[in-house]
Each structure stands twice: as C-alpha cells, then as structure tokens.
VMD Tcl script that draws the C-alpha trace (Angstrom):
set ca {
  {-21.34 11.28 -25.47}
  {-19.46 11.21 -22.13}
  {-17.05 13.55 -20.63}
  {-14.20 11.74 -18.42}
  {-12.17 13.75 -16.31}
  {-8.56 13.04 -15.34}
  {-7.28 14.46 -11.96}
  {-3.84 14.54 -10.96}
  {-3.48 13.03 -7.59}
  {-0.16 13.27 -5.89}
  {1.30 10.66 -3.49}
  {2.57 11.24 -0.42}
  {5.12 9.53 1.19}
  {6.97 10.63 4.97}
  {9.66 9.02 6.75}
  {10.77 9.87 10.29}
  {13.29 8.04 12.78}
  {13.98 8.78 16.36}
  {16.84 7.51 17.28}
  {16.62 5.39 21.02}
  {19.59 3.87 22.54}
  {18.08 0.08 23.67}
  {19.48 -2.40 26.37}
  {20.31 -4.75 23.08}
  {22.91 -7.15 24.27}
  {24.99 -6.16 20.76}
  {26.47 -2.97 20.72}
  {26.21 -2.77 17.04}
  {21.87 -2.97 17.75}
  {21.81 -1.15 20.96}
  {23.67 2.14 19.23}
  {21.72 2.19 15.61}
  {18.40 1.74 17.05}
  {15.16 4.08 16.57}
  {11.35 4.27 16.60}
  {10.89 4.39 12.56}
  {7.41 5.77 11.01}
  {6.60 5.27 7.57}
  {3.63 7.03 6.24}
  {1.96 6.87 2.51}
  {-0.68 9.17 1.66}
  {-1.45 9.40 5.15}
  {-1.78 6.39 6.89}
  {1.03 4.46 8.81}
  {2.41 1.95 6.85}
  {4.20 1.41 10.51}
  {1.40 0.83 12.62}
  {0.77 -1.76 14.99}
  {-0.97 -3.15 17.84}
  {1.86 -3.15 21.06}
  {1.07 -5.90 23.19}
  {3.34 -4.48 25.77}
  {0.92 -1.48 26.09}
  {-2.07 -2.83 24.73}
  {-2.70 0.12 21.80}
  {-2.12 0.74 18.61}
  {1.43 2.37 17.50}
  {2.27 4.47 14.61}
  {6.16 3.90 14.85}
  {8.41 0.40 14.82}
  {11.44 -0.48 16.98}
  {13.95 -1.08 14.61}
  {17.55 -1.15 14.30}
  {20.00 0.02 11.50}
  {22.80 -1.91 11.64}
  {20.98 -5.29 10.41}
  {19.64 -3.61 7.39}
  {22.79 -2.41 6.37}
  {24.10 -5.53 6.48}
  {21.98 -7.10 4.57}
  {22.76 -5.95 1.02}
  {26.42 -6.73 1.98}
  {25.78 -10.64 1.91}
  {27.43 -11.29 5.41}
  {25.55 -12.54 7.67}
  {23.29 -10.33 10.45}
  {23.70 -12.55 13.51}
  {26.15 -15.19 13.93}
  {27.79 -16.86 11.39}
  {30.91 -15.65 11.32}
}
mol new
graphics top color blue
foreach p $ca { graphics top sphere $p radius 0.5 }
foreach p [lrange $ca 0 end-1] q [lrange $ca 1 end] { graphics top cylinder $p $q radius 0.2 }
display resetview
C-alpha cells in the first residue's frame, strides 16, 4: 500500500505600474501610459528582450487608455 501526500501550494500573483508620461502623439496615450509588470509565482509574465537596449526587461510599455476602450466597442484608433 502507498501513501500519497497532498500539499497545498499557493499561487502568487503581483501587479505593479509606474506610471511614465511618453512623447505619444495622442494625448489620450501620452497621459495613461506606464511601465506594467505582471508576475505569477515569481516569474515575469512581462518580460522581454528590449531591442532598444539589447537586455532582457521585466516591465512593458503600455498605455491605459486603449484597454479601456476596448470593452466599450468603439474603436481604439481612428474610426470615428
């Protein structure tokens, strides 16, 4: 006979923003945008290579106001 064990593990999940005015032609984009980490369980969902400065990132440029847009149905860019 065989003993199994069951272990609780817990998940982790962290979010951080910090928020970075950018030289975005759109007001709307320059004003909501941020360097956005996501991390589960300890490793960077976020992470990237930058070919700008040739490493590895943890964080992503992103911007707000698109993604609150989006559930909205009008459109992000253009349009009208």
């Amino acid at each position: 006979m065989s003993a199994t064990t069951n272990s609780l593990e817990t998940s982790t999940f962290d979010m951080s923003i910090q928020w970075r005015k950018t030289d975005d032609a759109s007001p709307e984009i320059s004003a909501t945008s941020g360097e956005l980490e996501i991390c589960l369980n300890g490793r960077y969902a976020t992470r990237h290579y930058d070919s700008f400065s040739q490493t590895m990132i943890d964080h992503a440029l992103i911007s707000a106001y698109p993604l609150a847009l989006w559930p909205s149905g009008r459109p992000i860019i253009g349009g009208g």
